[in-house]
C-alpha positions in Angstrom: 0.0 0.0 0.0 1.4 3.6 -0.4 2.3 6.0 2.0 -0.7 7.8 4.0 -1.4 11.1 1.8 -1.8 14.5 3.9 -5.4 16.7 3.9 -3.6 18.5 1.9 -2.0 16.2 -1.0 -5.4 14.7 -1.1 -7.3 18.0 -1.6 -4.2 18.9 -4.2 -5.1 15.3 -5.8 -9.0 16.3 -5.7 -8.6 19.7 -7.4 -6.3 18.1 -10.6 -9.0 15.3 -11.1 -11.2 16.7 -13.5 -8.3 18.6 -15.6 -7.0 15.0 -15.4 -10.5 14.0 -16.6 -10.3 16.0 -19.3 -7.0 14.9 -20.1 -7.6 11.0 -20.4 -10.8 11.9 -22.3 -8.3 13.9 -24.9 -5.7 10.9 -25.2 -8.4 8.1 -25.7 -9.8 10.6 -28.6 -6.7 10.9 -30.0 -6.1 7.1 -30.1 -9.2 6.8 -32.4 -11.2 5.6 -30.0 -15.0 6.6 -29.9 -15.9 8.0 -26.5 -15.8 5.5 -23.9 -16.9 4.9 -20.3 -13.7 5.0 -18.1 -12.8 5.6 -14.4 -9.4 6.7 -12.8 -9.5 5.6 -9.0 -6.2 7.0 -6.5 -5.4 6.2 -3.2 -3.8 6.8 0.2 -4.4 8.8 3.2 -7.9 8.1 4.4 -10.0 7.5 1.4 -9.8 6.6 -2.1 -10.9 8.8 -4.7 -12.1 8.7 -8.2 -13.1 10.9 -11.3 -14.7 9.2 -14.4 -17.4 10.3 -17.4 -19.8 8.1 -16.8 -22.8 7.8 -14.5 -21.6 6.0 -10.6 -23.7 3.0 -10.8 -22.2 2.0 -14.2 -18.5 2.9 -12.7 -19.4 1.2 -9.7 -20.6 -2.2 -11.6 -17.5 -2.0 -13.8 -15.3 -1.5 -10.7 -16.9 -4.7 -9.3 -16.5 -6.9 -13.0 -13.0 -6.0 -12.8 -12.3 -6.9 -9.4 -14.2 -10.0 -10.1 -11.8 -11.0 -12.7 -8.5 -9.9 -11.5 -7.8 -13.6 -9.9 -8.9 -15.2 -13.5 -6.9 -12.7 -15.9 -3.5 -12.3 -16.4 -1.9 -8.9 -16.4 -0.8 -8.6 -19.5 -1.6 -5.6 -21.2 -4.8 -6.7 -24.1 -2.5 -5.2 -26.9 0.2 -6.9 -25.4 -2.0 -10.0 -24.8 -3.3 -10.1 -28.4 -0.3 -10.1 -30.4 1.1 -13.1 -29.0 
């Protein structure tokens, strides 16, 4: 686990999540993907935190498929993974 984060790191963390936001949104766009649903959680100190562009029950249900999976799935990144 990392380090506990200060009030303050965490409140520098919450402030630079939506230009963060805004940032992964850009990236994906520029990779030719059409928009997708995405979530970016962080952690340490007290709490987690998380921004993402889609509605909280769909982040929350994709949170929970991906934790679901991790002991069946390797971690091999998929573009990694599919040019084997």
């Amino acid at each position: 686990m990392p380090p506990d984060f200060s009030i303050a790191q965490q409140l520098a963390v919450s402030r630079a999540l939506p230009r963060i936001a805004r940032m992964i949104d850009k990236e994906l766009t520029r990779a030719g993907a059409p928009r997708m649903p995405w979530s970016l959680l962080t952690w340490g100190g007290h709490r987690s935190q998380y921004v993402s562009n889609t509605a909280r029950a769909d982040a929350r249900a994709a949170i929970a498929e991906t934790l679901e999976r991790w002991g069946e799935i390797s971690d091999t990144p998929f573009d990694k993974e599919i040019s084997s």
